[in-house]
C-alpha positions as CSV (number, residue, x, y, z in Angstrom):
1,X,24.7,-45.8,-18.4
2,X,22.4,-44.7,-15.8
3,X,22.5,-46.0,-12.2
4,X,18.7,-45.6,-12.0
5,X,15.7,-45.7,-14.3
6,X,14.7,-42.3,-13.1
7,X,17.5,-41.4,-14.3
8,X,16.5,-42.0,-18.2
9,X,13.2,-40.0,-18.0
10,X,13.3,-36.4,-20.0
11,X,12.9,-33.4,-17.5
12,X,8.8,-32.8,-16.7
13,X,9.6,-28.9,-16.9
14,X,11.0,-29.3,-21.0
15,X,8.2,-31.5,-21.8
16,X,5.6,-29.5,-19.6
17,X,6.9,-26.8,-22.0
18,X,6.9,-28.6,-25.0
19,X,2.8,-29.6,-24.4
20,X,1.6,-25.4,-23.6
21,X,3.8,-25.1,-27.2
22,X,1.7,-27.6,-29.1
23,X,-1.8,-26.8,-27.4
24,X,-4.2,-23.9,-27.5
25,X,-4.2,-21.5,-24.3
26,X,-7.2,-23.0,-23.6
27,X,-6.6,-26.4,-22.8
28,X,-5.1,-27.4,-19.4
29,X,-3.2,-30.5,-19.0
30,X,-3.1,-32.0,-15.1
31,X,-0.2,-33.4,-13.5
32,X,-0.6,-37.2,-14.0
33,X,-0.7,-36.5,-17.8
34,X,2.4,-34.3,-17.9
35,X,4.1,-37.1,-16.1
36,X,2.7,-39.9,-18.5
37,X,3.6,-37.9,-21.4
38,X,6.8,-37.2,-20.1
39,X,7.3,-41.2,-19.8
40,X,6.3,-41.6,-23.3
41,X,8.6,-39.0,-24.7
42,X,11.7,-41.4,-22.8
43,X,10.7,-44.4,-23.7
44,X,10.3,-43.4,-27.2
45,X,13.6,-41.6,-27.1
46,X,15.2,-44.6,-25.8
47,X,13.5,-46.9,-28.6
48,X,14.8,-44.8,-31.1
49,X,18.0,-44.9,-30.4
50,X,17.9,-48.5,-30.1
51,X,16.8,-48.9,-33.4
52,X,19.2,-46.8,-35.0
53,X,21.6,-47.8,-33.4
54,X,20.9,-51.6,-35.0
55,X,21.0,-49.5,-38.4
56,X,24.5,-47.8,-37.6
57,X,25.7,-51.5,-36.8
58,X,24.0,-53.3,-39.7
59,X,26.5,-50.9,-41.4
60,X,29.4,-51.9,-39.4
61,X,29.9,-48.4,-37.6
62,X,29.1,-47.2,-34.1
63,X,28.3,-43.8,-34.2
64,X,24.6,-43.1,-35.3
65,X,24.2,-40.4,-38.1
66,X,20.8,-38.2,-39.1
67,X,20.1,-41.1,-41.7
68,X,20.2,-44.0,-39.2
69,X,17.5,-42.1,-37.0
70,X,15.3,-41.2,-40.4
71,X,15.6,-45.6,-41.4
72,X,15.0,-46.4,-37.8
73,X,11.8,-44.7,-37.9
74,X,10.5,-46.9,-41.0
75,X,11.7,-50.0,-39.3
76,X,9.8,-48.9,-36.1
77,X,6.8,-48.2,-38.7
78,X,6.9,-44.5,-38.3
79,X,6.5,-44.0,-41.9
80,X,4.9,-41.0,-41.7
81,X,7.3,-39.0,-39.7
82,X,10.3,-40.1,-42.1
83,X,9.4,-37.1,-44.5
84,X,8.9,-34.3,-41.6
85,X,12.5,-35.3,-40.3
86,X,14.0,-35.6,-43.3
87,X,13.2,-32.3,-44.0
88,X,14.2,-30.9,-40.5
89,X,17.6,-32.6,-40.6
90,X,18.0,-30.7,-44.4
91,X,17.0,-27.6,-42.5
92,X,19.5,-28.1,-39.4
93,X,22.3,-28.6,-42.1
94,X,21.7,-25.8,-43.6
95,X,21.3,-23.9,-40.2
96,X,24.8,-25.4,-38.9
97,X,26.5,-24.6,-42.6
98,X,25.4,-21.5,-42.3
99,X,27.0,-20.9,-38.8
100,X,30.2,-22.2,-40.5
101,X,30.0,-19.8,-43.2
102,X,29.3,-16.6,-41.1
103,X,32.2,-17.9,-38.7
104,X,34.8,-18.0,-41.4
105,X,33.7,-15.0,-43.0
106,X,34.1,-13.4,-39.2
107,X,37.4,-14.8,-40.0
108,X,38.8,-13.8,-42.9
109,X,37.6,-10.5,-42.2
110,X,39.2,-10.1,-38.7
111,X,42.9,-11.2,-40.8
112,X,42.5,-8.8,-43.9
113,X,41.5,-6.2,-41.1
114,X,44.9,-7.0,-39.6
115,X,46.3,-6.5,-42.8
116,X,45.2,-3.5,-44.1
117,X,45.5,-1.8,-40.7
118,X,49.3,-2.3,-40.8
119,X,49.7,-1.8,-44.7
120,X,47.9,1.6,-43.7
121,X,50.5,2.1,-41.4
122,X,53.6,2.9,-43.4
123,X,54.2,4.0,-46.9
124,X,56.8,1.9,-47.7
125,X,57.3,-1.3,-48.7
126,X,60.3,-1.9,-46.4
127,X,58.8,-0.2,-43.4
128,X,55.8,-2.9,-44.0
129,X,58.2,-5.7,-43.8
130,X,60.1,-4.2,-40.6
131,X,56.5,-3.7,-39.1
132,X,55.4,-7.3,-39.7
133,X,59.0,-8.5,-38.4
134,X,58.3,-5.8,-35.0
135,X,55.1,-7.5,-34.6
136,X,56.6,-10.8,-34.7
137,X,59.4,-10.2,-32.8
138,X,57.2,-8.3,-30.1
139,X,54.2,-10.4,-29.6
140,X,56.5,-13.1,-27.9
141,X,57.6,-11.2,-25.3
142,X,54.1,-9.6,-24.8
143,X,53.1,-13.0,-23.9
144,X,56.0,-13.7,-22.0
145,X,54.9,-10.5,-19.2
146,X,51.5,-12.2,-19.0
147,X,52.8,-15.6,-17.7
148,X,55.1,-13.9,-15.3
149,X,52.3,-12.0,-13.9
């Protein structure tokens, strides 16, 4: 935990960013209210994940999940940001599943690459087999020069 309250508070600079986001260009914020806002935003955070942590334990478990945050905010009485963050958390599951997909499609792509570049190789049928066995028996000792190095 931290060694110092201060310690706890969300950087001003992020938060300072996060107000110019949500306001017109027109509107200036001073100092003191960047700093009070900033306060708000940690003790909030903090009260959050209090609460669902008490969910995530009610439920015998201790790691806190998207659904313990979305229940915390109706215990806190938040009931009106329970649909907004249910629908974010659908749409960063869909974003990370996404990023899955493309990364094992990256994949298999990369290994039938691999495979048709050595099938393209050679004619034959045997020769493919000795090629495979060559790479095998060769990549080995390629790795063996690099450690020695």
């Amino acid at each position: 935990m931290a060694e110092r309250p201060e310690d706890l508070n969300l950087p001003t600079s992020i938060v300072t960013k996060i107000i110019k986001d949500c306001l017109p260009g027109t509107c200036k914020v001073s100092k003191e209210a960047n700093a009070a806002i900033a306060k708000a935003a940690s003790v909030f955070v903090l009260y959050a994940t209090s609460s669902a942590n008490s969910v995530a334990q009610k439920s015998n478990r201790k790691t806190i999940t998207g659904p313990d945050v979305v229940n915390a905010m109706g215990d806190m009485e938040f009931d009106k940001f329970v649909r907004p963050l249910e629908n974010s958390l659908a749409i960063w599951k869909k974003s990370q599943q996404a990023k899955k997909d493309t990364a094992a499609k990256k994949k298999a792509a990369a290994v039938v690459k691999d495979g048709d570049s050595a099938a393209a190789d050679t004619g034959d049928g045997e020769e493919d087999a000795e090629a495979d066995t060559e790479e095998v028996e060769t990549a080995p000792a390629d790795d063996d020069k690099e450690n020695t190095e």
